[in-house]
N, C-alpha and C positions, 0 to 999 in steps of 0.2 A: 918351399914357400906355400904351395898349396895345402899340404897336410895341416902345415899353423893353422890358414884359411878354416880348412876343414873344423880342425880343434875347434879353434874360437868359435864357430858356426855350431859347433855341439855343446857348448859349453854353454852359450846363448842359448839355447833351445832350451837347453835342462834347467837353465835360472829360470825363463821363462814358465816351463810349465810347473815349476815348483813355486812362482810370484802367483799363477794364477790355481793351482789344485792342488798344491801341498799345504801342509801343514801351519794356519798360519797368513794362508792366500788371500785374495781379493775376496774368493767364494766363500768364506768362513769369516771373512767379518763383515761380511752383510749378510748374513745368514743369523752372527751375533748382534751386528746391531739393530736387524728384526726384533730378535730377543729382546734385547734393553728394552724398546720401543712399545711393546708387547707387557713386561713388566712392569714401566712406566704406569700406564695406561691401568693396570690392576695396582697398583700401589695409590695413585689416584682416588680412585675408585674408594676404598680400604679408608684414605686418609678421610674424606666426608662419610666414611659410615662412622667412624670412630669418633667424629664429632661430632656426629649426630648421636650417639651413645654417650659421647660424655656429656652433653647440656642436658640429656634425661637425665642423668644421674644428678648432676646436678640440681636439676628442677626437685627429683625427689629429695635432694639432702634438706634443701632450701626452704619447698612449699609443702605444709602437711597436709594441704587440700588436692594435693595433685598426687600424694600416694592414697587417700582417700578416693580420687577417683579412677585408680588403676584397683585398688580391690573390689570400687563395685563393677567396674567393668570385665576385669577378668576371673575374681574367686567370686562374685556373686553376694560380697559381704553390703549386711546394712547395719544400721545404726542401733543401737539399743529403743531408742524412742520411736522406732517406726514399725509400721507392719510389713508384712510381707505375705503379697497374694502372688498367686499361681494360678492362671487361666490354663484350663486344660478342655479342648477343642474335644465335643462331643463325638461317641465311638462312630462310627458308620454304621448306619441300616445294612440290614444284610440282603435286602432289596437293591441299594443301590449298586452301579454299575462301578466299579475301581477309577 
């Protein structure tokens, strides 16, 4: 009777430490549901940038004044009818100090 004892008492252990650090355990899926959580969290994130990238787009398909003013803003484009000045900040004395 005691060897059963015994068995059962080893056979308990070995579930046990396979429920909690084998393959599969306690410690590996909270480890994975950090992960989702983590993922989540950057999927998120992802989802409002992408919406925020689709309503520009849309604004550009929509409004021709608002690719009008992404060219003068980032390529520096004007209009046929206008001028275009260039302030350039006089050289430095060679007196002066840096």
């Amino acid at each position: 009777m005691r060897w059963l004892i015994a068995a059962l008492l080893l056979v308990l252990v070995f579930l046990q430490f396979r429920l909690w650090f084998g393959e599969g355990g306690v410690t590996e899926v909270a480890r994975l549901e950090e992960r989702v959580q983590q993922q989540s969290t950057e999927n998120e994130s992802l989802r409002e940038r992408n919406a925020e990238l689709r309503a520009e787009v849309e604004d550009l398909r929509e409004r021709l004044d608002a690719v009008e003013e992404r060219a003068r803003s980032e390529l520096g484009l004007i209009r046929d009818d206008e001028e275009f000045y260039q302030v350039v900040p006089p050289p430095p004395n060679p007196g002066d100090p840096p």
